[in-house]
One Martini backbone bead per residue (centre of mass of N, CA, C, O) as a GRO file, in nm:
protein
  139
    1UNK     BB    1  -1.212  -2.241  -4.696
    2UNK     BB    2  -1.451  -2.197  -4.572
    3UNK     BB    3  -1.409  -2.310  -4.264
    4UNK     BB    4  -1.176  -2.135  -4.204
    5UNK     BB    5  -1.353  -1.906  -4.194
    6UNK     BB    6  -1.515  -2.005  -3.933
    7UNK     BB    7  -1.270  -2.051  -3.768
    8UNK     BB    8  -1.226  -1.740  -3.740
    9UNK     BB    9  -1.493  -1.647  -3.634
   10UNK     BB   10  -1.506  -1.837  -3.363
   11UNK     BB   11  -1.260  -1.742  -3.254
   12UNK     BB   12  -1.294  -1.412  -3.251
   13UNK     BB   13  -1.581  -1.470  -3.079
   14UNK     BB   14  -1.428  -1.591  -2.837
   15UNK     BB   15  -1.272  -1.332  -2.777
   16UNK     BB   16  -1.526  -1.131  -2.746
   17UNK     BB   17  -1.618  -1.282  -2.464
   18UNK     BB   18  -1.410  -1.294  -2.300
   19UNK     BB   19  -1.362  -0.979  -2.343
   20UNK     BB   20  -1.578  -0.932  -2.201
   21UNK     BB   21  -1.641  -1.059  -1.919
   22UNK     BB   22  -1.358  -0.947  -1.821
   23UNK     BB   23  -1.468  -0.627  -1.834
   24UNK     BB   24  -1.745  -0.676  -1.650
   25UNK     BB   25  -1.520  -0.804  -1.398
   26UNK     BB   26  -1.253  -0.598  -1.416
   27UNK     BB   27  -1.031  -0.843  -1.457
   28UNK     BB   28  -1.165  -1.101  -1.362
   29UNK     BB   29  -1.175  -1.425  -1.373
   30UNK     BB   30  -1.335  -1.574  -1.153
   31UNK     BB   31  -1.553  -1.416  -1.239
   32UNK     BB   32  -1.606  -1.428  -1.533
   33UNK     BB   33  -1.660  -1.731  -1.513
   34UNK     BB   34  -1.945  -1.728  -1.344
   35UNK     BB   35  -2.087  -1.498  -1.526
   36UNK     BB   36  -2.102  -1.724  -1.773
   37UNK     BB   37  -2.219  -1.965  -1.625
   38UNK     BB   38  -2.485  -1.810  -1.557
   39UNK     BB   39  -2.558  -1.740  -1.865
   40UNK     BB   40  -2.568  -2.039  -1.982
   41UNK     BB   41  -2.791  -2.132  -1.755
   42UNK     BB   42  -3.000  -1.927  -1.856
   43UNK     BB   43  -3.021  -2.027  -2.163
   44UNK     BB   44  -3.055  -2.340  -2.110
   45UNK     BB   45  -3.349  -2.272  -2.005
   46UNK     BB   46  -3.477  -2.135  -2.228
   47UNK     BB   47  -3.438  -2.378  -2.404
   48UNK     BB   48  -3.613  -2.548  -2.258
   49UNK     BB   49  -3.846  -2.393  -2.055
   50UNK     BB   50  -3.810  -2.367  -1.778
   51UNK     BB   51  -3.768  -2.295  -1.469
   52UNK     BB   52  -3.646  -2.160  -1.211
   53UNK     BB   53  -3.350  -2.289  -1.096
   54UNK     BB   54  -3.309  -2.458  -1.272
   55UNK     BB   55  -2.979  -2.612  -1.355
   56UNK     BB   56  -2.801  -2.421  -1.183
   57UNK     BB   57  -2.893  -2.108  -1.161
   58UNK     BB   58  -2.867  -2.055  -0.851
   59UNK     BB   59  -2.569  -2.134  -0.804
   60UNK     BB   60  -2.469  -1.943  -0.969
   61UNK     BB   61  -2.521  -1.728  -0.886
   62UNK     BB   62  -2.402  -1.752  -0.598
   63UNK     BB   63  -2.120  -1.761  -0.731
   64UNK     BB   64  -2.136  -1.462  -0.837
   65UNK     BB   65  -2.158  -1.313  -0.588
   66UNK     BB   66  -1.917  -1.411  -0.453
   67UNK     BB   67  -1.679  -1.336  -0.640
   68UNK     BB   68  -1.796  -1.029  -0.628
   69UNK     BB   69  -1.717  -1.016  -0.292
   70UNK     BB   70  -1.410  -1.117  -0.371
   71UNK     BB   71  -1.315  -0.877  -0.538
   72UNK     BB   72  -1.392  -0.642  -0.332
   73UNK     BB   73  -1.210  -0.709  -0.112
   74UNK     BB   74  -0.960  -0.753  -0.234
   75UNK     BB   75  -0.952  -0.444  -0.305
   76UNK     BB   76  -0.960  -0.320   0.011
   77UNK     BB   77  -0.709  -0.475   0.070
   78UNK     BB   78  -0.520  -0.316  -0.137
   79UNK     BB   79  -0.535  -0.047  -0.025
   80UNK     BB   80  -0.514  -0.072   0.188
   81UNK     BB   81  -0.198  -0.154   0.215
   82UNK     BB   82  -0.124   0.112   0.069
   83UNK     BB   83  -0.186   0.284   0.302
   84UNK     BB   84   0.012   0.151   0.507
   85UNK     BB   85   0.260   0.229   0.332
   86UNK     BB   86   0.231   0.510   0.326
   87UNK     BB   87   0.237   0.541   0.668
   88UNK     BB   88   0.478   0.382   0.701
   89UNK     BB   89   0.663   0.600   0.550
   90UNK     BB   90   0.611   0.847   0.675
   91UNK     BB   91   0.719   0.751   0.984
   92UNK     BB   92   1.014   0.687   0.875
   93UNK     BB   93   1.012   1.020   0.767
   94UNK     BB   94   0.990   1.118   1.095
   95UNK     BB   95   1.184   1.005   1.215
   96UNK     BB   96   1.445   1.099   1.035
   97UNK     BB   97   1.408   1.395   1.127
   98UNK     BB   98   1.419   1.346   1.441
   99UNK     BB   99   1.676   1.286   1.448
  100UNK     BB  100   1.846   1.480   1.294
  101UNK     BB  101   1.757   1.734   1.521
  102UNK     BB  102   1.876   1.608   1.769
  103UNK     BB  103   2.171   1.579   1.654
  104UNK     BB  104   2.184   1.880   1.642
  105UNK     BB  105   2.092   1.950   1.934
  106UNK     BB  106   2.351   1.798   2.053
  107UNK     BB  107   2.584   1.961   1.924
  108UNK     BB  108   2.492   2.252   2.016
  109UNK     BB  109   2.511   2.136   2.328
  110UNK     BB  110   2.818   2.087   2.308
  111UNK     BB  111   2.926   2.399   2.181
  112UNK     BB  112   2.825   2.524   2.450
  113UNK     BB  113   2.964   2.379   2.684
  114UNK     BB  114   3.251   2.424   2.549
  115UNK     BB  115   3.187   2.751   2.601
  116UNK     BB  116   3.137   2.752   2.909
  117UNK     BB  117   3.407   2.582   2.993
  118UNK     BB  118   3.590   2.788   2.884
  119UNK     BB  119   3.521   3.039   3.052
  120UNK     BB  120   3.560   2.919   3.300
  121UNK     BB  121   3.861   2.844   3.290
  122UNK     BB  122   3.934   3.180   3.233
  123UNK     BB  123   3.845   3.261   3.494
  124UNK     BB  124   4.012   3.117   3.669
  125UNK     BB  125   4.260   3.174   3.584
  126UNK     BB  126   4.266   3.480   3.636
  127UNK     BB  127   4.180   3.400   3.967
  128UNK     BB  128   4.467   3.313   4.015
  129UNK     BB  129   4.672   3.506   3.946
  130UNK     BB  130   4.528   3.719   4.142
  131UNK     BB  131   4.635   3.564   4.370
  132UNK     BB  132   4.886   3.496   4.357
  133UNK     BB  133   4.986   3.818   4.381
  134UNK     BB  134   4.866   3.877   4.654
  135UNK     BB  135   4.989   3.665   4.797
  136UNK     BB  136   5.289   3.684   4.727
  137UNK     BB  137   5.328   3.961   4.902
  138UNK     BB  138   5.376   3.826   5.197
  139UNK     BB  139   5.679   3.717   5.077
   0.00000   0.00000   0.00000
């Protein structure tokens, strides 16, 4: 019973720590792993009493620079992308804005043309007519 206990505790200990970890990296795995490495590697050192530097304390130290540079980046990259795909949405809806008015300005100079062609067509037939009748008093 004690044992089962003691890995209940020991199990709950390690989920406690990931979840630090991973919480402390922002949610980057990644980060968190090197995090850990570092802090391990530091424990490490004051338990033996070394000096710093040694154990691979400086190149963890390293790591966790590395990752945490690479997961700020990471974070820029989808920024902009995510601002890219609004800016490409806005365009894509000015775009289709400049259509719609285009086609609308085009269709109403369609029908002043024909509405202008109209009136021309009308006027010539009446001054038709006027001739007609002028002209054919001669015969």
């Amino acid at each position: 019973m004690a044992g089962r206990q003691v890995g209940t505790f020991a199990a709950v200990a390690g989920l406690g720590g990931i979840g630090y970890y991973l919480y402390s990296a922002g949610g980057d795995p990644k980060l968190a792993e090197k995090k850990f490495e570092h802090d391990a590697a530091t424990a490490a050192r004051k338990v033996k009493g070394d000096y710093p530097g040694q154990d691979k304390e400086a190149r963890k130290a390293g790591e966790e620079s590395y990752e945490a540079v690479r997961a700020k980046a990471q974070s820029l990259a989808n920024d902009a992308r995510a601002e890219a795909d609004k800016a490409d949405a806005k365009i894509n809806e000015l775009s289709a804005d400049a259509r719609k008015k285009f086609e609308q300005l085009r269709e109403e100079g369609a029908r002043d043309v024909n509405a202008a062609a109209n009136k021309f067509d009308k006027a010539v037939i009446e001054e038709t007519k006027k001739a007609k009748g002028w002209f054919g008093g001669f015969f």
